[in-house]
N, C-alpha and C positions, 0 to 999 in steps of 0.2 A: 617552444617547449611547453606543454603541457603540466600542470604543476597544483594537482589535487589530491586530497584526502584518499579517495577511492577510487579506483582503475575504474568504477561504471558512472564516476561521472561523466553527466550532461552527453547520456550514449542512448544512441538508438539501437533500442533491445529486442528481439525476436522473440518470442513466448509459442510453444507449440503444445496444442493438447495432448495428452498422453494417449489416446487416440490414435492423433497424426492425421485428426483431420482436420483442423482450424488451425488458423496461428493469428499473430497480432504485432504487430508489432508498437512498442513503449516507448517511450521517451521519459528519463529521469531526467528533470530539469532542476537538478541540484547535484554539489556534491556530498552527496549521501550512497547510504546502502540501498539497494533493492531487494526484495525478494525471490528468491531462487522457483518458486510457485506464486501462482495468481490465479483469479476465479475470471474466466472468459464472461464475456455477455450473456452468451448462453449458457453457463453455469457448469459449464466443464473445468478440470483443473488442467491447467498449464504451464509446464516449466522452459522456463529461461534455456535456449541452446545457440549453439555456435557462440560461444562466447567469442571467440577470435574475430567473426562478424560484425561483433559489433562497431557502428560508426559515432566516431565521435563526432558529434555535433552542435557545438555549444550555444550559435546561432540560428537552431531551428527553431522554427514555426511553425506551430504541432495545428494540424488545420482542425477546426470546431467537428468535435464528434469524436477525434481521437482520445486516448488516453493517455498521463503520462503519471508520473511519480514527482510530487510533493513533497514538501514538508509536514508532518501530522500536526496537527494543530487542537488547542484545546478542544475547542469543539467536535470536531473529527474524533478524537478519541473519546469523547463523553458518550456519544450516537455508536460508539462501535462497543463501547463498556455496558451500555443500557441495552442493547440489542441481546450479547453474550448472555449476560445475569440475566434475564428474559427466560432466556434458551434451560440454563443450568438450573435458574432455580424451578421450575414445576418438574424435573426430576432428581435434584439435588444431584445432579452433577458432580463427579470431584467432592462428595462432601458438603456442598458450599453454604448447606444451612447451619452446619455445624460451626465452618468457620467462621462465619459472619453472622451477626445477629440480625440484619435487615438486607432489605436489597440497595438500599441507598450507600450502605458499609461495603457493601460489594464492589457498587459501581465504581466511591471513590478509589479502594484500594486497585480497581482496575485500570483507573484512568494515572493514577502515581507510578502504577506498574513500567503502564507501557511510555508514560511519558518522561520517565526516568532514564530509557534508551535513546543517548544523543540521536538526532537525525531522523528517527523515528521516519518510513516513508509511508505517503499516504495515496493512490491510486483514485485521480477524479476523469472525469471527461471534460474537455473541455467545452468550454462556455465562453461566448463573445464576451461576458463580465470577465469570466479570465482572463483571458487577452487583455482586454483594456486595463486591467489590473496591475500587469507585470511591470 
């Protein structure tokens, strides 16, 4: 018996562009949330289907190249917070010059933001460092 937090843990997840012409298939290698969307290789967006499909697999070994879901990790969300405020601020986006006085006040409140959500998942490819890492 199976005995986790979230029904998609450690599940091999399908992703189809909305399209319908790519798909992908994920591997969350925690148990945590996924994202119900995700951005393909090629920059299409993709949603999560046949939930019922999905295989639990807690023992997989996601082969080098694939993709799976992580842990977000400081770092991880600092790159994805500097990236954002980038974006937002040369058109004040939302505001943002107003609520914040710099871009650095931005980044942090954006990096507290997201890492304040247990679990947080982060989407990497794999890398023989990752493997070796696990």
């Amino acid at each position: 018996m199976r005995e986790h937090k979230h029904v998609e843990a450690f599940n091999l997840m399908k992703y189809l562009s909305d399209d319908g012409t790519e798909e992908e298939i994920i591997w969350n290698s925690r148990d945590g949330v996924t994202p119900f969307v995700v951005s393909l290789r090629s920059g299409k967006s993709a949603t999560h289907v046949d939930w019922v499909r999905d295989v639990y697999s807690p023992d997989f070994d996601p082969p080098v190249g694939s993709r799976v879901f992580v842990d977000l990790t400081l770092e991880a969300a600092r790159r994805y917070a500097e990236k954002r405020t980038e974006q937002y601020w040369r058109t004040n986006a939302f505001g943002c010059r107003q609520m914040y006085k710099t871009k650095d006040q931005m980044v942090d409140a954006l990096v507290t933001e997201t890492l304040d959500r247990p679990g947080a998942p982060n989407l990497i490819e794999v890398t023989e460092e990752w493997k070796m890492s696990r």
